[in-house]
C-alpha positions in Angstrom: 0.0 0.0 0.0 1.2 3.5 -1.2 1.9 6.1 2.0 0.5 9.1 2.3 2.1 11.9 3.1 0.4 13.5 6.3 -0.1 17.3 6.1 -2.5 17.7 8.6 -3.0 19.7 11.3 -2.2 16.7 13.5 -0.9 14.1 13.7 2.1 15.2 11.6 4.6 12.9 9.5 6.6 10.3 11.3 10.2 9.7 10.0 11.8 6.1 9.5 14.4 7.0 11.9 12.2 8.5 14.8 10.2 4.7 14.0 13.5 2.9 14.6 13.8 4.8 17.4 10.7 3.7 19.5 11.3 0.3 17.9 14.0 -0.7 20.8 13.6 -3.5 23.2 10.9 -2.7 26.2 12.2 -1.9 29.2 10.6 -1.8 33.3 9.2 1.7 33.8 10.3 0.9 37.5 14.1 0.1 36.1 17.1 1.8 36.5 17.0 1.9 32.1 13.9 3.5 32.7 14.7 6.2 34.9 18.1 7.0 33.1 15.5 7.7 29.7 13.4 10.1 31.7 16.3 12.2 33.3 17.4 12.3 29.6 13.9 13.4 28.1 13.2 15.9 30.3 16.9 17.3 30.6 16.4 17.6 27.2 13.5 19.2 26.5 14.7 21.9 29.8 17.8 22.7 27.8 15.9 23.4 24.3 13.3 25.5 26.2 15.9 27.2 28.1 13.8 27.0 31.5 14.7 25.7 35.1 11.2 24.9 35.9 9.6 21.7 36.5 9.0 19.6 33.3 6.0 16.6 34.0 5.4 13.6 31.6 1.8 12.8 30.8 1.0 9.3 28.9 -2.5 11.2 27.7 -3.1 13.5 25.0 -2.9 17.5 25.1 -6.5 17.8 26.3 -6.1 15.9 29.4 -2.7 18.2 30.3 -5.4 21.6 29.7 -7.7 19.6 32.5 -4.8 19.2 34.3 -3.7 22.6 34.5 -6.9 23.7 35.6 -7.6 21.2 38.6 -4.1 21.9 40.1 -3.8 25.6 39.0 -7.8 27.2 39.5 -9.4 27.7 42.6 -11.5 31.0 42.2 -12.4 32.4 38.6 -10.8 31.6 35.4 -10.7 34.2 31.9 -10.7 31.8 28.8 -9.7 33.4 26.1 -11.8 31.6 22.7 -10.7 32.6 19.4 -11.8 28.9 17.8 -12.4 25.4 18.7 -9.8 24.5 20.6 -9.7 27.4 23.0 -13.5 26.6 23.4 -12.6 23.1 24.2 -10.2 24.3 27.2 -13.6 26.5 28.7 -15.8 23.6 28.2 -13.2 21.5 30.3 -13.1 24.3 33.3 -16.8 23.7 32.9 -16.9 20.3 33.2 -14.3 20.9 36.5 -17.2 22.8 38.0 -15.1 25.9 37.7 -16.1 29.8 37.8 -15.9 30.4 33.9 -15.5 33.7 32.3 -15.3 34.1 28.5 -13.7 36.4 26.4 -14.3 35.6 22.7 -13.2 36.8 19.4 -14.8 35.9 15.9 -13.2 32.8 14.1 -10.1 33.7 12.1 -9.3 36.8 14.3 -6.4 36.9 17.2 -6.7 37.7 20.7 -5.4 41.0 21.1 -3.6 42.4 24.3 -5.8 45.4 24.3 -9.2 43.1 24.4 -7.6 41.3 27.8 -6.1 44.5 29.6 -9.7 45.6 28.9 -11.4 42.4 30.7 -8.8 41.9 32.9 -8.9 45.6 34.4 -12.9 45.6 34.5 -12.9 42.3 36.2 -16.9 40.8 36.0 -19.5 43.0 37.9 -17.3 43.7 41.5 -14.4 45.0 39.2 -16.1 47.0 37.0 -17.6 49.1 39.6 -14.2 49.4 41.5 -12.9 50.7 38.5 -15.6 52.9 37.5 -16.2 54.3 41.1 -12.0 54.1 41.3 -12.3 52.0 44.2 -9.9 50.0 45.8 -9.6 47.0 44.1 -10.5 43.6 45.7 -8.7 40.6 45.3 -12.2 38.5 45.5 -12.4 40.4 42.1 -9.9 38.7 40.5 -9.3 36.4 38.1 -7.4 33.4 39.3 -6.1 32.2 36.2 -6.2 33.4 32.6 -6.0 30.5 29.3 -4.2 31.2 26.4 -3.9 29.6 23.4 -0.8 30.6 21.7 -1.8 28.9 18.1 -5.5 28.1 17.3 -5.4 25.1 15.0 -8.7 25.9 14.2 -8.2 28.4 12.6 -5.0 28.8 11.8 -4.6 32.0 14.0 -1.6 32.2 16.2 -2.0 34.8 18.9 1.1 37.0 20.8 1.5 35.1 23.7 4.5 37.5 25.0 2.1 40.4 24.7 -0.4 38.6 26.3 1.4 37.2 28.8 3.3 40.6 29.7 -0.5 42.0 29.9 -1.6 39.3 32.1 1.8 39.9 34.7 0.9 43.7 34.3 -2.7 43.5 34.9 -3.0 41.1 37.3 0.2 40.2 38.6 -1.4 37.1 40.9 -3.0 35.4 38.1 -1.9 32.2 36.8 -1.0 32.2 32.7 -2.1 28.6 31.6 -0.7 28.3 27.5 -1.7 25.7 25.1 1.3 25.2 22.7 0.1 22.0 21.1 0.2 23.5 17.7 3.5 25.7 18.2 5.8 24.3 20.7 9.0 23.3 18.6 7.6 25.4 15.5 8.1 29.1 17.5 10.1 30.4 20.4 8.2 30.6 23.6 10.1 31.6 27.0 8.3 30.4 29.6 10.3 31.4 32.5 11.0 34.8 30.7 7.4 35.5 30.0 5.6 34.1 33.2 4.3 31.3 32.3 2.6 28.8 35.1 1.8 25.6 33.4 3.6 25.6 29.3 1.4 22.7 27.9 1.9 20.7 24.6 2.6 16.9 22.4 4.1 14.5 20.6 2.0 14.9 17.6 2.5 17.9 16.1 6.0 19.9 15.7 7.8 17.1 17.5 6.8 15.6 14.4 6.1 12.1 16.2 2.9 9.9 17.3 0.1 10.9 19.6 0.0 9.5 23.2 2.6 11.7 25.3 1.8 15.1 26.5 4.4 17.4 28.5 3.9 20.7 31.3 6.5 23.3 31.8 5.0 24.2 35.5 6.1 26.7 37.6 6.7 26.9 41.0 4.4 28.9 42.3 1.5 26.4 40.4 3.1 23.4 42.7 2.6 25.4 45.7 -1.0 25.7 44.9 -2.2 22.3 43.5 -0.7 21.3 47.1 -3.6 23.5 48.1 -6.1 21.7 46.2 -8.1 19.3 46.8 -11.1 17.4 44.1 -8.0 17.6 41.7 -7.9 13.2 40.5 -5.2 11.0 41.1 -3.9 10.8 37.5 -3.3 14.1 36.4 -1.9 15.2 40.2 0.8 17.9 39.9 1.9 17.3 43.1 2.1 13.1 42.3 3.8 13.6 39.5 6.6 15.6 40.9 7.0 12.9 43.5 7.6 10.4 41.0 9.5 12.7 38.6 11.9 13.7 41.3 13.0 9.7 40.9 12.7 10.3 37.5 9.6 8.4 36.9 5.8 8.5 36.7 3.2 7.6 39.1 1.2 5.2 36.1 2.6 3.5 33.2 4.2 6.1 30.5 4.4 5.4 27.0 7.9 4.4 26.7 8.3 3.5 23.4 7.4 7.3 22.6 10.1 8.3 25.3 12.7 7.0 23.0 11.5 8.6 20.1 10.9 11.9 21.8 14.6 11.4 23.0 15.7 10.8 20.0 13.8 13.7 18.4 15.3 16.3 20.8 18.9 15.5 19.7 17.6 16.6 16.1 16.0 19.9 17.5 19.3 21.0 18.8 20.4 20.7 15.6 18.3 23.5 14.6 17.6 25.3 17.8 14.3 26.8 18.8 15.2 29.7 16.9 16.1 28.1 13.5 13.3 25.6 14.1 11.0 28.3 14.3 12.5 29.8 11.4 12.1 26.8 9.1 8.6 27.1 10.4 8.2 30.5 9.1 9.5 30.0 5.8 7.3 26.6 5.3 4.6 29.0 6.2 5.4 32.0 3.5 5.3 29.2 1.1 2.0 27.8 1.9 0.6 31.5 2.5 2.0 32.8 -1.1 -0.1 29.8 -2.4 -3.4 30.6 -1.2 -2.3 34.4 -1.7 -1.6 33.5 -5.8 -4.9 31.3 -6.2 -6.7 33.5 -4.7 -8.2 31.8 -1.6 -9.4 33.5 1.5 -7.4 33.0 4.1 -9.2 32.2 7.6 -6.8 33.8 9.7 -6.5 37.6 9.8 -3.4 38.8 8.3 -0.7 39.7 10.8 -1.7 36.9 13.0 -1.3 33.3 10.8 0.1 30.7 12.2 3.6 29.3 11.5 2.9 25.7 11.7 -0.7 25.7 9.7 -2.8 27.4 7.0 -6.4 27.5 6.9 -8.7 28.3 4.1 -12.4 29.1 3.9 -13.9 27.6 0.9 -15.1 30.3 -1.3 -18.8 30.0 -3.3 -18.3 26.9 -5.7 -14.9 25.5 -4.5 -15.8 22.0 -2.9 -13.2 21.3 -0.6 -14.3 18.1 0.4 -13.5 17.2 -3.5 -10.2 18.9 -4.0 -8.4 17.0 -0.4 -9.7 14.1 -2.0 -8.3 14.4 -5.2 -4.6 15.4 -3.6 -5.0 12.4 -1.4 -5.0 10.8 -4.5 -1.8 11.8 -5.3 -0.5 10.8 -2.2 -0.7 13.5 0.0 -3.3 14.4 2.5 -4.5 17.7 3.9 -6.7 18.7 6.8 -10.6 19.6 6.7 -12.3 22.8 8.0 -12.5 21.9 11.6 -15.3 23.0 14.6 -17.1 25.7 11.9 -14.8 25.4 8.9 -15.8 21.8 8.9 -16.9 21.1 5.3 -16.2 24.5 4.5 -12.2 24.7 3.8 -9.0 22.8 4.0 -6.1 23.2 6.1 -2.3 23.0 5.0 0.1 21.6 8.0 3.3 22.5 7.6 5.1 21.3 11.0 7.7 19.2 12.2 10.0 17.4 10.2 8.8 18.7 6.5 11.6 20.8 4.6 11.4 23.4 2.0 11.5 21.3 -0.7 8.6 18.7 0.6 6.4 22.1 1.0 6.9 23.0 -2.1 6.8 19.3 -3.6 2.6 19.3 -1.8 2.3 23.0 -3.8 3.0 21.9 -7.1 0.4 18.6 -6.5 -2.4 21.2 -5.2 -1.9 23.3 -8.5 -2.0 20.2 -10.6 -5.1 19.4 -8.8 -7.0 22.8 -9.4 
């Protein structure tokens, strides 16, 4: 059977040698083999982020890292800031976790801006908004306890200015937790989480790490230990708290996927290569090419410009362009792209351009697409 090439918006394109990686022997995740890989992984992954904060290993997707971050991290109210599917999914999940949930949302395809949160952040519900109208002292049963950002909307394809936001957020409110969701742009941008006050830095395998789903990671900070040890109606498997006991010995509390330790191990030596910074670069430049497609065919874009993503391209079907037909036809020719998702669904195509692909491979999917129109 023929491959096909994966440019989705997740799971990205698995290399032969990241395969022959994860293809060695299995080992005890209570041995002395298996605590040597973890030290290595998340040494690792501390000296390409360039942080001294905690790193945790979750054998879950994403998602169930964004639950975690708000059982250990939320105790009062939490701002969710929804620009598309995704960023809706991490409200519905404080929800679901009984939380205090306050939204603020932007139309699909347009960014967060710092502005719109200093705004919400400074009015702060009802209570605030009359402190700061009547310029009274502020309260800090006013505040928001935690603010969500997600740094790249796959959605969408919108990636929003996290420092900005973040350095609003630490302005604002300085006693507010930042929660990020870098699924779609960890390894494919430069983040700083210790730089930018980040609490809990959460992200995959699947995407710019350019390797299968089933491991999840958490940059978390110190002061977000302190207060899951506060918390209680938290679980068991997503425990911050648990899984720093265990990571101190340089395990995890359940079974991790260890097969995907290797690769991610094996993975990270290749990132040094690059750095984040040229990583992110190669990132960029995948991106121009995908962007200078749409731009020459003529394609709406569904991201706003100024704010589209380095690792993913959406486009909004226009009147008479069935999208549906024309992924079809290119998975024909061996390469597949991503539907519309959460309102695009049906209605547009998305172009992933993330992890291991090079200019060349971009540019190898263009010239199918425009043999294909």
């Amino acid at each position: 059977m023929a491959h096909t090439k994966l440019f989705l918006a997740g799971p990205t394109e698995v290399s032969g040698e990241m395969f022959a990686a994860m293809s060695k022997p299995m080992i005890g995740h209570r041995s002395k083999e298996y605590q040597t890989l973890h030290e290595s992984v998340v040494n690792k992954l501390k000296q390409f982020i360039g942080t001294k904060q905690e790193v945790l290993i979750f054998t879950s997707s994403a998602t169930g890292v964004m639950e975690a971050a708000v059982r250990n991290c939320v105790r009062g109210k939490i701002l969710h800031t929804v620009c598309g599917a995704f960023s809706e999914r991490w409200a519905d999940i404080s929800r679901a976790c009984n939380k205090q949930v306050e939204v603020v949302e932007v139309p699909f395809g347009k960014a967060i801006r710092p502005e719109l949160v200093a705004s919400e952040l400074a009015s702060d519900s009802i209570g605030g908004r009359q402190a700061a109208t009547l310029q009274l002292p502020r309260n800090d049963g006013y505040r928001f306890d935690a603010v969500t950002i997600t740094h790249n909307e796959t959605s969408s394809g919108v990636m929003n200015p996290l420092k900005e936001l973040c350095g609003v957020v630490r302005s604002t409110q300085p006693d507010a937790f930042i929660l990020v969701d870098a699924v779609s742009s960890f390894g494919g941008s430069v983040i700083h989480p210790d730089e930018w006050g980040i609490d809990a830095l959460l992200f995959g395998t699947q995407k710019c790490f350019a390797l299968p789903p089933g491991l999840a990671f958490a940059v978390v900070s110190p002061r977000a230990f302190e207060r899951s040890a506060q918390m209680s109606d938290k679980g068991y498997y997503f425990d911050f708290i648990e899984m720093k006991k265990y990571a101190d010995k340089h395990m995890t509390p359940a079974t991790p996927a260890i097969s995907l330790l290797y690769g991610v191990d094996a993975q990270l030596d290749r990132m040094f290569e690059e750095g984040m910074e040229g990583r992110a670069a190669r990132h960029q430049e995948m991106a121009g090419l995908a962007q200078g497609w749409v731009a020459r065919r003529g394609l709406p874009f569904t991201a706003e410009e100024g704010f589209r993503s380095p690792t993913v391209t959406s486009v909004t079907a226009p009147d008479g362009f069935n999208s549906d037909e024309f992924r079809k036809k290119v998975k024909e020719k061996g390469y597949a792209l991503a539907d519309g998702y959460g309102e695009l669904k049906g209605k547009g195509f998305r172009i992933g351009h993330m992890g291991d692909w090079t200019i060349p491979e971009v540019q190898e999917l263009l010239t199918v697409m425009d043999s294909v129109l």
